[in-house]
C-alpha positions as CSV (number, residue, x, y, z in Angstrom):
1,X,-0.8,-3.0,0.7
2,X,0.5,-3.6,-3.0
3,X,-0.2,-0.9,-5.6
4,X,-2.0,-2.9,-8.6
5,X,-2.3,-2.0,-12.0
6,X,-4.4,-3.9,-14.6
7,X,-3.7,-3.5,-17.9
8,X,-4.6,-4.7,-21.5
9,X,-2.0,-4.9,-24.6
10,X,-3.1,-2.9,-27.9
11,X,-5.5,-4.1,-30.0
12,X,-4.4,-4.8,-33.5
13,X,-7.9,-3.2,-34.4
14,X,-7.1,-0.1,-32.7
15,X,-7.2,1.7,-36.2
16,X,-11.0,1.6,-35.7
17,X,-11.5,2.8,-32.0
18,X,-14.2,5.0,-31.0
19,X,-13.6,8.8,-31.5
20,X,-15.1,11.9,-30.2
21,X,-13.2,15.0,-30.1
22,X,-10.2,14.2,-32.5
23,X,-10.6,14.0,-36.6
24,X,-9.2,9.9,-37.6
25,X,-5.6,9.3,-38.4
26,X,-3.3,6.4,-39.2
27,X,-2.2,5.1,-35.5
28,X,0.6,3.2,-36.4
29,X,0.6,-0.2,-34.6
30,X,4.2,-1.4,-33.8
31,X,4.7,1.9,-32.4
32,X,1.3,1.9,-30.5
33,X,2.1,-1.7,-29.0
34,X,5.7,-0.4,-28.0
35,X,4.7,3.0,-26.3
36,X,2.2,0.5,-24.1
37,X,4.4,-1.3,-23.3
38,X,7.0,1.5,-22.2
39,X,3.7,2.7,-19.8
40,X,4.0,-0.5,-18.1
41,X,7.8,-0.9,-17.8
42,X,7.5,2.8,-16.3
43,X,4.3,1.4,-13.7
44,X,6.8,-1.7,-12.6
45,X,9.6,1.2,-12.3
46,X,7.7,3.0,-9.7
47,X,7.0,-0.3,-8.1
48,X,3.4,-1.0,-9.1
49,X,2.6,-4.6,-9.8
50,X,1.2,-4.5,-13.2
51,X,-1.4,-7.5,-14.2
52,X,-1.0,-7.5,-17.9
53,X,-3.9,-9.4,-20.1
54,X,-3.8,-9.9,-23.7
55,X,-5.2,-8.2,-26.6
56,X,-8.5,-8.6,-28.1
57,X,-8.5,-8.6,-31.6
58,X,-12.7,-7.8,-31.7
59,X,-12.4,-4.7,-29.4
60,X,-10.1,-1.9,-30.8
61,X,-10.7,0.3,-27.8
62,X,-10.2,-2.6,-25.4
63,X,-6.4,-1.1,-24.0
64,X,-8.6,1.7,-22.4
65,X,-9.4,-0.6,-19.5
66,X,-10.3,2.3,-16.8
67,X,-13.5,2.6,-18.5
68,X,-15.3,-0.3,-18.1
69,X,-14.9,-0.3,-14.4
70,X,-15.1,2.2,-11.7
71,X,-12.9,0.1,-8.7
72,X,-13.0,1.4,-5.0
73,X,-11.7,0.0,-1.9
74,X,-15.1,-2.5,-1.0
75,X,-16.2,-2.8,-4.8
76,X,-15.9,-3.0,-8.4
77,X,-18.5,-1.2,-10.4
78,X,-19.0,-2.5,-13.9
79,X,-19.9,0.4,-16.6
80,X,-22.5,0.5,-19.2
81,X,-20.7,2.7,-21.5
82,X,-22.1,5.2,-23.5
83,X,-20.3,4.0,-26.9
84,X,-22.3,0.9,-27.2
85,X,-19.4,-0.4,-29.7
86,X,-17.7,-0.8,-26.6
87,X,-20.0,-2.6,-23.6
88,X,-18.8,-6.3,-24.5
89,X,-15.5,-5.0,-22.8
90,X,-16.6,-4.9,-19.2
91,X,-18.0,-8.4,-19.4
92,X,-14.2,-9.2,-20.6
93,X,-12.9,-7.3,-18.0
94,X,-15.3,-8.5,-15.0
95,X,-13.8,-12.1,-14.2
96,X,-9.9,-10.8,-13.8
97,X,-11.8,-7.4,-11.2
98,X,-13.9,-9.8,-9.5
99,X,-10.4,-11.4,-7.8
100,X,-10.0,-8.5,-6.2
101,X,-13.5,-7.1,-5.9
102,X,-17.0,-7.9,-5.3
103,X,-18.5,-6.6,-8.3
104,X,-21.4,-4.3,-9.1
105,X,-22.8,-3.4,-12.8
106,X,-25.1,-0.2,-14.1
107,X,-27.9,-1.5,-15.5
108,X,-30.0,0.7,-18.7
109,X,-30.6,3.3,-19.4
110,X,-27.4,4.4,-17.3
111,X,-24.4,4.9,-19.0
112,X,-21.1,5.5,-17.0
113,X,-17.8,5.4,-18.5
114,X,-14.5,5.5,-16.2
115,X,-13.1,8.2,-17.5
116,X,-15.1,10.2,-16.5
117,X,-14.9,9.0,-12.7
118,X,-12.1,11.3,-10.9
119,X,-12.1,10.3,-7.3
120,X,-10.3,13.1,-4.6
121,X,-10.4,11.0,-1.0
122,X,-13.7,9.7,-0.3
123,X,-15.4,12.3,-3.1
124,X,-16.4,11.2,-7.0
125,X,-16.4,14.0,-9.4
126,X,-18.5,12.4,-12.0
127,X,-18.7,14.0,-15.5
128,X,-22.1,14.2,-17.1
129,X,-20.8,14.0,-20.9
130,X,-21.3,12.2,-24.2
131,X,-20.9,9.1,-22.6
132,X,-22.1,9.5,-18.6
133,X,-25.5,10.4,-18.2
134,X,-27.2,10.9,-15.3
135,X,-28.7,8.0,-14.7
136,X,-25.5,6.1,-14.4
137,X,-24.3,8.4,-12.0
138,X,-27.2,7.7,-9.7
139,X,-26.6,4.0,-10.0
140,X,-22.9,4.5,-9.2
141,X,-24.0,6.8,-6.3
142,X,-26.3,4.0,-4.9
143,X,-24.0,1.8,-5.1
144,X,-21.2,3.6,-3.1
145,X,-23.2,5.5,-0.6
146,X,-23.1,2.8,2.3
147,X,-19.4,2.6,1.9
148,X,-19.1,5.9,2.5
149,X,-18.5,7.9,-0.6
150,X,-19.9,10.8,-2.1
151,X,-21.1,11.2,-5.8
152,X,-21.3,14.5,-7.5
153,X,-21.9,15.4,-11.5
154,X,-19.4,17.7,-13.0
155,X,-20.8,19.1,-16.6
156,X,-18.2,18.2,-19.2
157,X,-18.0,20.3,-22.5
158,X,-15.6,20.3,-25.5
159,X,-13.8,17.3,-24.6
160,X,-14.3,13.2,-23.9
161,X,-14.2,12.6,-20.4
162,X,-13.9,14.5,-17.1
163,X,-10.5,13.1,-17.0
164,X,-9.5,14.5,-20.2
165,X,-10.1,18.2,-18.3
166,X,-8.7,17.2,-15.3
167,X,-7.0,14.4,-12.7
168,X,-5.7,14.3,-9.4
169,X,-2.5,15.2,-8.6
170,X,-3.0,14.7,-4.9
171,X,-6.2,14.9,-2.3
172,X,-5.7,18.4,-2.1
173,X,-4.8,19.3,-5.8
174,X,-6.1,18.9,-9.7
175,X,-4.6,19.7,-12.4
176,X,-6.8,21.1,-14.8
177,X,-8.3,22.9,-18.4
178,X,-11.2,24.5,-17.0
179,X,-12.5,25.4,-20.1
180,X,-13.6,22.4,-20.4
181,X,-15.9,21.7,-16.8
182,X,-17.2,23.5,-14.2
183,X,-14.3,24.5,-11.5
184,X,-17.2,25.3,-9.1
185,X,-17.8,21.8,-8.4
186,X,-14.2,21.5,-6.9
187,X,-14.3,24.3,-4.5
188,X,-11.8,23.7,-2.0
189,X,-9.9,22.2,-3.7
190,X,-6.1,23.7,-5.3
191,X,-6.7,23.8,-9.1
192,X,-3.5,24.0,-11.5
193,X,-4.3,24.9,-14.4
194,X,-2.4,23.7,-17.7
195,X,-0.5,26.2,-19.8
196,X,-2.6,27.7,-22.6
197,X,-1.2,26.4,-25.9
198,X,-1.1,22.5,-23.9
199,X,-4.6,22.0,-23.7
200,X,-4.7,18.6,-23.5
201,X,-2.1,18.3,-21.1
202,X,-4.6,18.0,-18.1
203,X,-4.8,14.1,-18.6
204,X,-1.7,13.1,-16.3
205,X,-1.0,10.2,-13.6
206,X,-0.1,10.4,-10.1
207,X,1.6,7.6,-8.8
208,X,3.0,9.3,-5.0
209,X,5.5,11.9,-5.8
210,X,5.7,11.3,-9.6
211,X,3.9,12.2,-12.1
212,X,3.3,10.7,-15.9
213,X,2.9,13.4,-18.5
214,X,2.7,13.3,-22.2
215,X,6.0,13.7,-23.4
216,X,4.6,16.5,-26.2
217,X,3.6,19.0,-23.2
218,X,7.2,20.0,-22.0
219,X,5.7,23.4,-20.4
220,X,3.1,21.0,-18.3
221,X,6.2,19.0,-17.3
222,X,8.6,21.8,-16.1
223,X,5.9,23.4,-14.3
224,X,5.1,20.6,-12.3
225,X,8.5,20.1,-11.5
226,X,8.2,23.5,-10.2
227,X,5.7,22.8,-7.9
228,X,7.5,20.3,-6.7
229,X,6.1,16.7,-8.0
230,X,8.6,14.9,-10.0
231,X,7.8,14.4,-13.7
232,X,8.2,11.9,-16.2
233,X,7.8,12.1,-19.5
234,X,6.3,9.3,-22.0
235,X,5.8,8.8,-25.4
236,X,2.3,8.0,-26.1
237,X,1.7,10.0,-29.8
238,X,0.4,6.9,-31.2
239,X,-1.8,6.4,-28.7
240,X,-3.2,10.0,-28.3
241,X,-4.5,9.4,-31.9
242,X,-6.7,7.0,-30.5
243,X,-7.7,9.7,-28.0
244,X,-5.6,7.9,-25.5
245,X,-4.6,9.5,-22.0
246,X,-2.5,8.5,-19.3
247,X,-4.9,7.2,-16.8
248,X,-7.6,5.6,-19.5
249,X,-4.5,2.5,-19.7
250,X,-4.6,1.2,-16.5
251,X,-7.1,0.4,-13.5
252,X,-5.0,1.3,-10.1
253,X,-6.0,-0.5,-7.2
254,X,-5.0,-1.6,-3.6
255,X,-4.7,-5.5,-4.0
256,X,-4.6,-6.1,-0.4
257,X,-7.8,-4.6,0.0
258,X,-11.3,-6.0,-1.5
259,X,-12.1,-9.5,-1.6
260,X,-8.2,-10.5,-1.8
């Protein structure tokens, strides 16, 4: 099967995206476009097939596609988010999933945003935060049940999302800030946990051995390479202003599997 990535190009609004955690400052918009566009080149480099779709002017948070969509094996789950500046983007973003997926939508008064969806095999660590309540994570559990999957809530404090505290680095092992969630909820699992002064260096993306980090967390990096995953530094200080991550960019999905 072929490893997908969709993808949206920067908004040339993005100077009034959503924020939660960080204090507003001039994201410069050439330099935004061009890191996004380096993400992608480095996706295609790793042999991921990247679906690129274009900007949309109206939504300056629209780039962030892994939000409006939580994307499994047998379905597409279309988010109510809990910024409600932002839920016109997963009715954008349901025609392009729904070639690949049969798609499913949470419904009010749930709100589910996809970064805070961090799945670990057949598990999803849902954070209950700002913007995922509880009632979205019931409708997302419902949803995925009879395929198989479990659903669990992960409190979230001090940051966004869950996957601003922590992501997958394989089925066996996260790497984390766990000031910022429970680490109880992911017992038996490896946690790594990110060097003190980087501590917003948990946001990273797995793609098989490699690793995407931040390029302004050089101690995340070299311990990864460490541990053995390879890393790979990228630029995304423009986007981080927008409280960008590595995995909020792009929805990764099996393309052979779904709906075709």
């Amino acid at each position: 099967m072929t490893l997908t990535a969709i993808t949206r190009a920067v908004s040339p609004a993005i100077n009034h995206c959503e924020l939660g955690f960080l204090p507003r400052q001039e994201i410069d918009l050439s330099k935004a476009v061009a890191q996004h566009q380096e993400y992608e080149a480095c996706l295609r480099d790793l042999g991921v097939g990247v679906v690129s779709l274009p900007p949309e002017p109206d939504l300056p948070d629209s780039m962030f596609v892994e939000d409006p969509a939580v994307v499994v094996d047998e379905v597409a789950v279309m988010t109510r988010m809990g910024a409600a500046s932002r839920r016109r983007e997963a009715a954008i973003l349901a025609p392009v999933l729904a070639r690949y997926r049969p798609l499913r939508w949470i419904k009010e008064p749930g709100t589910l945003e996809g970064g805070d969806v961090l799945r670990v095999g057949s598990t999803l660590y849902v954070g209950l935060s700002a913007r995922t309540n509880q009632a979205g994570i019931d409708q997302l559990s419902e949803y995925l049940g009879p395929f198989g999957y479990w659903v669990r809530p992960v409190p979230v404090r001090g940051c966004l999302h869950l996957k601003s505290a922590c992501t997958r680095l394989d089925d066996r092992t996260l790497l984390a800030n766990r000031d910022w969630f429970d680490p109880a909820a992911f017992r038996g699992l490896r946690i790594v946990d990110v060097p003190f002064d980087e501590p917003h260096a948990a946001n990273v993306l797995a793609i098989g051995h490699t690793v995407l980090v931040p390029a302004v967390f050089p101690r995340t990096a070299a311990m990864l390479e460490r541990l053995g995953w390879r890393d790979h530094p990228l630029d995304i200080s423009e986007l981080m202003k927008a409280e960008a991550g590595l995995t909020c960019s792009s929805i990764l999905l099996e393309a052979g599997s779904g709906i075709g």
